[in-house]
C-alpha positions in Angstrom: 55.9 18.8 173.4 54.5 17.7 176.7 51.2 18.6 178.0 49.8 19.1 181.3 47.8 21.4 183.4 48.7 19.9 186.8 50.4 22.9 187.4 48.0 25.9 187.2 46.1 23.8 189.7 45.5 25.3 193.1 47.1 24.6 196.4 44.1 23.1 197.2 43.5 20.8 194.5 47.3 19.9 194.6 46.9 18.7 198.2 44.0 17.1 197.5 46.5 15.2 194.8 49.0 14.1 197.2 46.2 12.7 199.4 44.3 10.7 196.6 48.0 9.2 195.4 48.3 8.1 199.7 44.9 6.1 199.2 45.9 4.9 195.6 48.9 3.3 197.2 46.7 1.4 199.9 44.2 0.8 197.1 47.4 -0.8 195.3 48.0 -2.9 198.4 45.1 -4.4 198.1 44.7 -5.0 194.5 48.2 -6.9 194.2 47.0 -8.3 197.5 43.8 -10.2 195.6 46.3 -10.3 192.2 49.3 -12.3 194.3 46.4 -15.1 195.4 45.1 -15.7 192.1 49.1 -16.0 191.0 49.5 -18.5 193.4 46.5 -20.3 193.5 44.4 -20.0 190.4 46.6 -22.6 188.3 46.7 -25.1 191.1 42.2 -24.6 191.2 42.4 -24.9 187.1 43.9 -28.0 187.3 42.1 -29.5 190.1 38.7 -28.6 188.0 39.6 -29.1 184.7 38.5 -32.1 182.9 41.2 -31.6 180.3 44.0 -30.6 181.9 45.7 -29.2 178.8 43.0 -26.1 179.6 44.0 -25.7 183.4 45.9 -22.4 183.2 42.7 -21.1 181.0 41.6 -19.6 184.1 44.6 -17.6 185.1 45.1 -16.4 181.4 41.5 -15.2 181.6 42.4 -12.7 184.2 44.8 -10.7 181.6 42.0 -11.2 178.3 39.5 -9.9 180.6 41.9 -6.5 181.4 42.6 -6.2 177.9 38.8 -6.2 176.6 37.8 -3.8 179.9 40.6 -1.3 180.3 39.0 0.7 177.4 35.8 0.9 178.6 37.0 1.6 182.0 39.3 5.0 180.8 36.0 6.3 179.0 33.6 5.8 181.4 36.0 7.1 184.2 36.5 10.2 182.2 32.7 10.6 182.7 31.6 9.5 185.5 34.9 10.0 187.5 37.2 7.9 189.0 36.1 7.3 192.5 32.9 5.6 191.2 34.8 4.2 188.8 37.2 2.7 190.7 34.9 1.6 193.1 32.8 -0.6 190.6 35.7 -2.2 189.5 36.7 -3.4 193.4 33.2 -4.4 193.4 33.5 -6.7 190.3 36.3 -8.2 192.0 34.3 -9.2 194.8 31.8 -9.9 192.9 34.4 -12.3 191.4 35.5 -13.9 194.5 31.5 -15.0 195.5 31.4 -16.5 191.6 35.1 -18.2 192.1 34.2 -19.9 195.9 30.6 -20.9 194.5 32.5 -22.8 191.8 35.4 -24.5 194.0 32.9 -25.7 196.1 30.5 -26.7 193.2 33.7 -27.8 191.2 32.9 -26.2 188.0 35.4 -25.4 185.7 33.5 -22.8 183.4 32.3 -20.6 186.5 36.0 -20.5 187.6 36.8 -19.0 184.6 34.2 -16.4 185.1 35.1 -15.4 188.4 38.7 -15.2 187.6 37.6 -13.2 184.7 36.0 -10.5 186.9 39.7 -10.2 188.8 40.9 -8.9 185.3 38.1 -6.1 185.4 39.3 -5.6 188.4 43.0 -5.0 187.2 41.3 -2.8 184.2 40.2 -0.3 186.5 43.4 -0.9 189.2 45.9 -0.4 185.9 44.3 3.7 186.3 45.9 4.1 189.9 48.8 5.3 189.3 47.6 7.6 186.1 44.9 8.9 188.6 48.0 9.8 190.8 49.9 11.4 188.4 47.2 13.8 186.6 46.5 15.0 190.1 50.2 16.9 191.0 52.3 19.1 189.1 54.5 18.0 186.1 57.6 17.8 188.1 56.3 15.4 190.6 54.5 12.7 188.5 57.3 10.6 188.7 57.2 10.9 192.4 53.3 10.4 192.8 53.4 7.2 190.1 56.4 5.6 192.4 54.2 5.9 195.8 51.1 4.5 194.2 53.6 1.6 193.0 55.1 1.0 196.8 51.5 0.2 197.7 52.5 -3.3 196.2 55.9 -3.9 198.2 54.2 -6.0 201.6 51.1 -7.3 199.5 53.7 -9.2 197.3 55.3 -10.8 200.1 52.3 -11.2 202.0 49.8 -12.1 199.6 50.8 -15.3 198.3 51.3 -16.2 202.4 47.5 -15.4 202.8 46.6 -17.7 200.1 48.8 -20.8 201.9 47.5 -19.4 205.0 43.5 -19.5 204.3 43.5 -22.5 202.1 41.9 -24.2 204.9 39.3 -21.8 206.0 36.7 -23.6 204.6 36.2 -27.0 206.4 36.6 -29.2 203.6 37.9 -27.2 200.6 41.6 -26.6 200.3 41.0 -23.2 198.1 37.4 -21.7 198.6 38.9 -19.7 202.2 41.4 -18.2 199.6 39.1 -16.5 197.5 36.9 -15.7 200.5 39.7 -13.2 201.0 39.8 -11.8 197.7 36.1 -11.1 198.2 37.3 -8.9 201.1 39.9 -7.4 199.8 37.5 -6.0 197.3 35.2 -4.8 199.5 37.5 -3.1 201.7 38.5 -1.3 198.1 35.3 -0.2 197.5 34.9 0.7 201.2 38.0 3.3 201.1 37.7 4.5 198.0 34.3 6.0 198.6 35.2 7.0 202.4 38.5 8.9 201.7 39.2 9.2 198.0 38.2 12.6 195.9 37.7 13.6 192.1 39.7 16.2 191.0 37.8 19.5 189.3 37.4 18.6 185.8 38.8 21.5 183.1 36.4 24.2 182.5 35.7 25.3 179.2 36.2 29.0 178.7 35.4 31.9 175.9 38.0 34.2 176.7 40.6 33.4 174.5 42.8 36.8 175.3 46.5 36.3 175.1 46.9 35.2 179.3 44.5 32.5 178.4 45.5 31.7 175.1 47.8 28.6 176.6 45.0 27.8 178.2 42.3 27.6 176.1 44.9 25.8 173.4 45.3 23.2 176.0 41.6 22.2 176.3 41.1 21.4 172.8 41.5 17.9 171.7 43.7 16.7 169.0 42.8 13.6 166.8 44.4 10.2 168.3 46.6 9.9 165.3 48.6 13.4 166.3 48.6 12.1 170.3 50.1 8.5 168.9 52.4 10.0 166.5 54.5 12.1 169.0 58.0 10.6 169.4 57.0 10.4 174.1 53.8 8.8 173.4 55.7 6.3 171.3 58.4 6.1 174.0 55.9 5.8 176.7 53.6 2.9 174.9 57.0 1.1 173.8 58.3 0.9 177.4 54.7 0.2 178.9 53.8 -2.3 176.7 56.6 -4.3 175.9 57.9 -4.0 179.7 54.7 -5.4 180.5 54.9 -8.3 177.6 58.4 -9.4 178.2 57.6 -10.0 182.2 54.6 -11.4 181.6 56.0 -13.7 179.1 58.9 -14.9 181.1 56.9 -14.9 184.4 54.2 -17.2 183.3 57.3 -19.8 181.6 59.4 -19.7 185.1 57.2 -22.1 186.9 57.0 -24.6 184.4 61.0 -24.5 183.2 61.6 -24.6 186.7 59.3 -28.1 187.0 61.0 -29.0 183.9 64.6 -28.6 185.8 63.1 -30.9 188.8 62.1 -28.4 191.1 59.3 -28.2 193.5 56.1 -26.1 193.8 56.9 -24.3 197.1 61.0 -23.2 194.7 58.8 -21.8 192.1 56.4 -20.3 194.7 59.4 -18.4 196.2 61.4 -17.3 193.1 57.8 -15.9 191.6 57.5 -14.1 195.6 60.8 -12.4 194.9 60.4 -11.6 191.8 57.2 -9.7 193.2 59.1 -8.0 195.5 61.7 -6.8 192.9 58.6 -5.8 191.2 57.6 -3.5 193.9 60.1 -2.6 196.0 62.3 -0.2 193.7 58.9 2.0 193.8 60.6 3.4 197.1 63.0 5.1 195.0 62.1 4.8 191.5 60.6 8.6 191.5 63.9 9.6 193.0 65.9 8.0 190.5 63.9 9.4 186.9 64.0 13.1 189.0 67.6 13.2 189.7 69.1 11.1 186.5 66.2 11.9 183.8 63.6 9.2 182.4 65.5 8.0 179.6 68.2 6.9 181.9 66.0 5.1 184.3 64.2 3.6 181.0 67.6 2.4 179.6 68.8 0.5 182.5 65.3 -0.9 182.7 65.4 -2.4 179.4 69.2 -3.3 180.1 67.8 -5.4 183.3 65.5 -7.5 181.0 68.4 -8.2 178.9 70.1 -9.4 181.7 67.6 -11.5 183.0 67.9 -13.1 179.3 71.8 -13.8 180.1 71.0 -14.9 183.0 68.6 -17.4 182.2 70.6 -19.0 179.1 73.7 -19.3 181.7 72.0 -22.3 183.4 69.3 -23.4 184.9 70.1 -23.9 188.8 67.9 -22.2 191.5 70.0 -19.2 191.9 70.3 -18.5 188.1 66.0 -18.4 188.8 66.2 -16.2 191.6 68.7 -13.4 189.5 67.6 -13.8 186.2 63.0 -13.1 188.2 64.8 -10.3 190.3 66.6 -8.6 187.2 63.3 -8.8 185.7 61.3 -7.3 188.2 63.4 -4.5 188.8 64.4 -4.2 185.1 60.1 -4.1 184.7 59.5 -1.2 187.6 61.9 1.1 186.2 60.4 0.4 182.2 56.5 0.6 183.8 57.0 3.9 185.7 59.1 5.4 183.6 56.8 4.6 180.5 54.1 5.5 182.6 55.5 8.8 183.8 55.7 9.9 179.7 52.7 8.8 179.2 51.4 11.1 181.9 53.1 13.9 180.1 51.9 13.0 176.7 48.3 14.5 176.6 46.2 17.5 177.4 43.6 17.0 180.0 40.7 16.7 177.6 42.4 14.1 175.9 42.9 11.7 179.1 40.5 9.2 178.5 41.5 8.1 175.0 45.4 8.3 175.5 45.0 6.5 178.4 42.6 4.1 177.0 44.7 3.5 173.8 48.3 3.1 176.1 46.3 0.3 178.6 44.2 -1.8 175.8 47.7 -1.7 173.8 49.8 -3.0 177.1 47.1 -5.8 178.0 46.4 -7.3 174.5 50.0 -7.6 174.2 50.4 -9.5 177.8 47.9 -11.4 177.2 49.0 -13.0 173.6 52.6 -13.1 175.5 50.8 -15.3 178.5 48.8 -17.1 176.1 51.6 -18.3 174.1 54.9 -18.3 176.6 54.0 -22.1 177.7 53.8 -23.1 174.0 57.2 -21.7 173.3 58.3 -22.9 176.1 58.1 -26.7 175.5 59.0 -26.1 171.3 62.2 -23.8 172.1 63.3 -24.5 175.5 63.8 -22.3 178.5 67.0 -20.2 177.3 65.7 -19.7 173.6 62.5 -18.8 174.7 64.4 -16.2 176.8 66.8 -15.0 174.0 63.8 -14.6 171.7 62.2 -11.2 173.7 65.7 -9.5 172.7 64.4 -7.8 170.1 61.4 -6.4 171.4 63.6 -5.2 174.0 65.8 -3.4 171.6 62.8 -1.8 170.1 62.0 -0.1 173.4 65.5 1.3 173.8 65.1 2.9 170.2 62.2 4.4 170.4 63.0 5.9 174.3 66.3 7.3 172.5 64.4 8.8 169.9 62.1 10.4 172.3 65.8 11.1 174.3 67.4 12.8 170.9 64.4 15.3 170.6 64.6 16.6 173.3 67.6 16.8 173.7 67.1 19.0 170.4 64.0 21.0 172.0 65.6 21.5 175.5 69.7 21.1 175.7 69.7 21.7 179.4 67.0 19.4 180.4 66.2 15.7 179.6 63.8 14.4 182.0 
């Protein structure tokens, strides 16, 4: 059973839906805008800082552990507060973040690098929430739709961002990186700055007495159920599965490619432009993503997403030339769009609006410990099992995806013969 109340929401607040989702995308822009720089730079700063060098991707990693300990927090405190402050203070963090990270470049301290790259994953915390903010906002058929335009937000910023980074690495006479995160400082604020100038809450649900059968439904639907019934249904299983291990298994990979490709001889600027693509094939299915779960269903979509990870495993243990790294990081990309909104757009239909704040808090804190251990560990594994083992090794946790999405499939098939979607 599936619960929303999206649709008994006036015109009014509907439009007002569509119109937050616009400045979510834009706000998504941004954030992989500032995300893309640290990608591309923040190893390279590590390095140069680090007195051990076996610690320079600490910083980077940081980024994800941060997320995971923050995106908690950041559901509950939305759910009070609301979510333009909300996401507003976390933009601010991030600029906050990009003061802390160009005061230690130019100070070359390692430790407050790690603390300004830290604030970028409060910053993500809060960012994660954009495209769950777009989908409670419209009605139940349409979620899909409003998760795949927040997601397009990302399409240019991927290509671009890492070009701003190599573009403003020399805007500070004298520092190769500081001009860098002088624009992620921006970026930030120019978050912050639109989100409080065009974004609006929607109404919260209002608590009523009359429980008379035309508001029976109703009334049911702003009662909270205990977080073991919400975890326990067969589409929040499906939906956390698909998130998560999506998330895990791109993460994982993602964070290897740079090094395997090192290991294979290549140079910085290949892996700069496989990881750019893969970005792209990240993003750009967003355009049509929605379409796709609308017209075929979402178990479909999340089927062929987990069958796009698998072949981005084939592809990887095939060989290890330049185009086998550009397929096997585009497969993955697109195979993780279609698994993230997908998983996401279940997860959207999961809980009853009362309940938002801990579903959601549960589904992100899940999704980020899990990338974090996979970033964390994906080097390691990488030097003890090699490139194409390391690879073959996410099989499983890809097959556990498909099962529990064709669990959540078989139900309701079961519940609704007509309709799987």
């Amino acid at each position: 059973m599936t619960h929303t109340s999206s649709n008994d929401l006036p015109p009014s607040a509907l439009a007002r839906g569509w119109r937050n989702a616009r400045v979510l995308a834009i706000c998504q822009a941004l954030f992989v805008s500032a995300m893309s720089i640290n990608l591309t730079l923040t190893g390279l700063v590590g390095y140069t800082l680090a007195s051990n060098k076996a610690y320079a991707t600490l910083p980077f990693s940081l980024i994800t552990v941060a997320a995971a300990l923050t995106t908690v927090f950041a559901s509950l405190w939305m759910q009070r507060i609301g979510r333009r402050r909300g996401f507003a203070a976390g933009a601010l963090v991030c600029a906050v973040g990009g003061v802390i990270s160009i005061g230690a470049i130019l100070r070359g301290d390692f430790v407050l690098f790690c603390v300004g790259t830290a604030c970028m994953g409060v910053f993500q915390a809060f960012a994660q929430y954009y495209r769950l903010a777009a989908a409670d906002g419209v009605s139940l058929d349409r979620k899909s739709r409003a998760i795949s335009m927040v997601m397009t937000g990302g399409v240019i910023a991927a290509v671009l961002g890492p070009l701003v980074a190599q573009w403003s690495r020399g805007a500070v006479p004298g520092n190769a990186f500081a001009g860098a995160y002088a624009v992620v400082t921006l970026l930030g604020l120019l978050t912050v700055v639109l989100l409080m100038w065009q974004y609006q809450d929607q109404p919260r649900p209002i608590s009523t007495p009359d429980v008379s059968s035309a508001n029976r439904e109703a009334a049911r639907q702003e009662t909270a159920r205990p977080m073991r019934e919400i975890l326990l249904q067969p589409i929040y299983i499906a939906a956390l599965a698909n998130n998560l291990i999506g998330y895990a298994v791109m993460m994982f990979i993602m964070t290897a490619t740079p090094l395997a490709m090192i290991n294979c001889n290549y140079g910085i600027n290949d892996s700069v432009s496989v990881i750019q693509w893969h970005l792209v094939a990240m993003y750009a299915p967003s355009f049509f993503t929605g379409w796709l779960i609308q017209r075929y269903g979402v178990a479909m979509v999340l089927l062929s997403g987990t069958a796009l990870c698998a072949l981005c495993v084939a592809l990887a243990g095939m060989a290890s030339d330049l185009p086998h790294f550009y397929l096997a990081l585009m497969c993955l990309g697109l195979g993780w769009n279609f698994m993230f909104v997908g998983g996401t757009t279940l997860l959207a239909r999961a809980y009853r609006p009362v309940e938002q704040g801990k579903a959601q808090a549960v589904s992100e804190f899940s999704t980020f410990a899990a990338t974090a251990l996979a970033s964390l560990g994906a080097g390691q594994l990488l030097i003890r099992l090699g490139w194409a083992s390391m690879n073959a090794a996410v099989l499983p946790l890809l097959a556990l995806a498909a099962v529990a999405t064709l669990t959540w499939a078989w139900q309701e098939c079961r519940r609704t013969p007509l309709q799987l979607a």
